[in-house]
C-alpha positions as CSV (number, residue, x, y, z in Angstrom):
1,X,-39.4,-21.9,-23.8
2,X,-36.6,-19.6,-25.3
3,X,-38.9,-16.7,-24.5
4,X,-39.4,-17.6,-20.7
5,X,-36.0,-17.5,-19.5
6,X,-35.3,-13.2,-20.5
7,X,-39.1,-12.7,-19.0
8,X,-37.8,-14.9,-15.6
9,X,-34.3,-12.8,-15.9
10,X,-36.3,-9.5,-16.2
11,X,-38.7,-10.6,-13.1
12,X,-35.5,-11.6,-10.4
13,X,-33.9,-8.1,-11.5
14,X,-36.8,-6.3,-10.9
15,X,-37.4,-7.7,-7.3
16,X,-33.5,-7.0,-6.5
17,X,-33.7,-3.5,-7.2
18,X,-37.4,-3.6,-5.2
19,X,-35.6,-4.7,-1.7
20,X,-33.5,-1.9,-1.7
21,X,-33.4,0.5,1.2
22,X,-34.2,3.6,-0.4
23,X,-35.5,5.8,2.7
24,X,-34.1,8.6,5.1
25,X,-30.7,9.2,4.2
26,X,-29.2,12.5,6.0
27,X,-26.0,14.2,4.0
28,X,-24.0,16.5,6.5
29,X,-21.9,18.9,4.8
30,X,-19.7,19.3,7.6
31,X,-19.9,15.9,9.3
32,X,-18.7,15.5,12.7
33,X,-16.4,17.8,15.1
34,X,-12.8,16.2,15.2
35,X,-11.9,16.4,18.8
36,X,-8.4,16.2,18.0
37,X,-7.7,18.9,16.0
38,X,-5.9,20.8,18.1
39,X,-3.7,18.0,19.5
40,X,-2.7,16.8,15.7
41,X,-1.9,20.6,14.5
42,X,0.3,21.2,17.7
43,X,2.1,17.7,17.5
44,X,6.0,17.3,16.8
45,X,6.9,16.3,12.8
46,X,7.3,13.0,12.8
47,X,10.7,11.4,11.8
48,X,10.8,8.1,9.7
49,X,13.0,5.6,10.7
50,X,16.2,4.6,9.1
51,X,15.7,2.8,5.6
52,X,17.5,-0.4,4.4
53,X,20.0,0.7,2.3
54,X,21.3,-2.6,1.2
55,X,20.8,-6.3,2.7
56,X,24.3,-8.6,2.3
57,X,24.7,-11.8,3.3
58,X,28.7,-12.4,4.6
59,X,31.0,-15.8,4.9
60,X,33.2,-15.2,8.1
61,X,36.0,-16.7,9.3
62,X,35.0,-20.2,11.3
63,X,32.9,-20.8,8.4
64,X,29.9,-18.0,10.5
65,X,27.1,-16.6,8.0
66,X,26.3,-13.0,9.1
67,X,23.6,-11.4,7.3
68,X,23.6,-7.7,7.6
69,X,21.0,-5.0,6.8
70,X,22.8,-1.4,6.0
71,X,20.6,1.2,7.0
72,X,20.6,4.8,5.9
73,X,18.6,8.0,7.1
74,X,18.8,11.4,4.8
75,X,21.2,9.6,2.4
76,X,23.6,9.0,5.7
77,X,25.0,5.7,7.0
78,X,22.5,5.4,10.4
79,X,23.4,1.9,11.5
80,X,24.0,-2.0,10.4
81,X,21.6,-4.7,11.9
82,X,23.1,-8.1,11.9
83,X,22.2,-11.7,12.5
84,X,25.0,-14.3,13.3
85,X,23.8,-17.7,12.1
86,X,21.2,-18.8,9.2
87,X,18.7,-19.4,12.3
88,X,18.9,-16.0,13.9
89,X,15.5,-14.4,14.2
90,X,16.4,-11.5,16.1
91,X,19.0,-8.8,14.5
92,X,21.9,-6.6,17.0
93,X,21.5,-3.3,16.0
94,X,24.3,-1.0,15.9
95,X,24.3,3.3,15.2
96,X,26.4,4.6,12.8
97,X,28.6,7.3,14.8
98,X,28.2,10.7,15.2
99,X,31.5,11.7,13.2
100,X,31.0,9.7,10.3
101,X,34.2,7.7,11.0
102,X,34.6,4.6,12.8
103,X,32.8,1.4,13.5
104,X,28.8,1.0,13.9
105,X,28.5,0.2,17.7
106,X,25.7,-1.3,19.7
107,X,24.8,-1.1,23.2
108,X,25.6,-4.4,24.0
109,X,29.0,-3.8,23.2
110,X,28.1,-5.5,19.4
111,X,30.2,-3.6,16.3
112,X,30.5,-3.7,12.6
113,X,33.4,-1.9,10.6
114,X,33.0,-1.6,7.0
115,X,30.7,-0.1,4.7
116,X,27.9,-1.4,2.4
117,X,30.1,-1.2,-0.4
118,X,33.4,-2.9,0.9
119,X,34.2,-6.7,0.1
120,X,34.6,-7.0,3.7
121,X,33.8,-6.2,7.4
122,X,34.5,-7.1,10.9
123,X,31.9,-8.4,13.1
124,X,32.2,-7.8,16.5
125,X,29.5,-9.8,18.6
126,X,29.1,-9.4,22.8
127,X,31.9,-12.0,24.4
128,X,33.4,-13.2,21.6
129,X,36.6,-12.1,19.5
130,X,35.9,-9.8,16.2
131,X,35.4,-12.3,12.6
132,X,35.9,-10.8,9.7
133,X,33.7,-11.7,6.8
134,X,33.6,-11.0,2.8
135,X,31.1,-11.2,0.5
């Protein structure tokens, strides 16, 4: 019995490598013409966006959690997303400014003034007064 079981292992190996498909397969050096080419050659570089430089989470005044995402582009402050609240999905962006001085403003009027690296900020939010907040 010992001797049927290599014989039966022998036989289901052989008819596995018998159903393979081994006929008409066409090799193209070349393979297709890309009809983009042109386009992709001629197109603009393409610019990353900003990086998350450091993520810190801030106890404000009112007893407000902001959570903060510090972003940087080319080694340069570029902005400072923030959510107001432990339940905030959605983050306010704000741009760093084009000086290098001053607070990161949004469009909606939002602002943040501080720095990744400082033990505190201000948080400016649309209607409501400016919190400041440490980590």
């Amino acid at each position: 019995m010992t001797t049927r079981f290599p014989l039966l292992l022998a036989l289901g190996a052989a008819l596995t490598l018998s159903a393979c498909n081994d006929g008409g397969h066409t090799i193209v050096q070349q393979g297709p013409t890309d009809t983009m080419a042109n386009e992709i050659a001629n197109a603009a570089p393409v610019e990353l966006p900003p990086s998350i430089a450091a993520s810190k989470t801030y106890r404000c005044d009112g007893n407000k959690v902001v959570e903060i995402d510090w972003t940087e582009q080319g080694g340069k402050p570029a902005g400072a997303n923030f959510r107001v609240g432990a339940d905030t999905v959605e983050s306010t962006v704000t741009t760093a400014p084009a000086e290098g001085t001053g607070p990161y403003t949004g469009a909606d009027g939002a602002a943040v003034s501080g720095t990744k690296d400082a033990s505190s900020v201000q948080v400016t939010v649309p209607g409501e007064s400016a919190i400041t907040c440490r980590a």
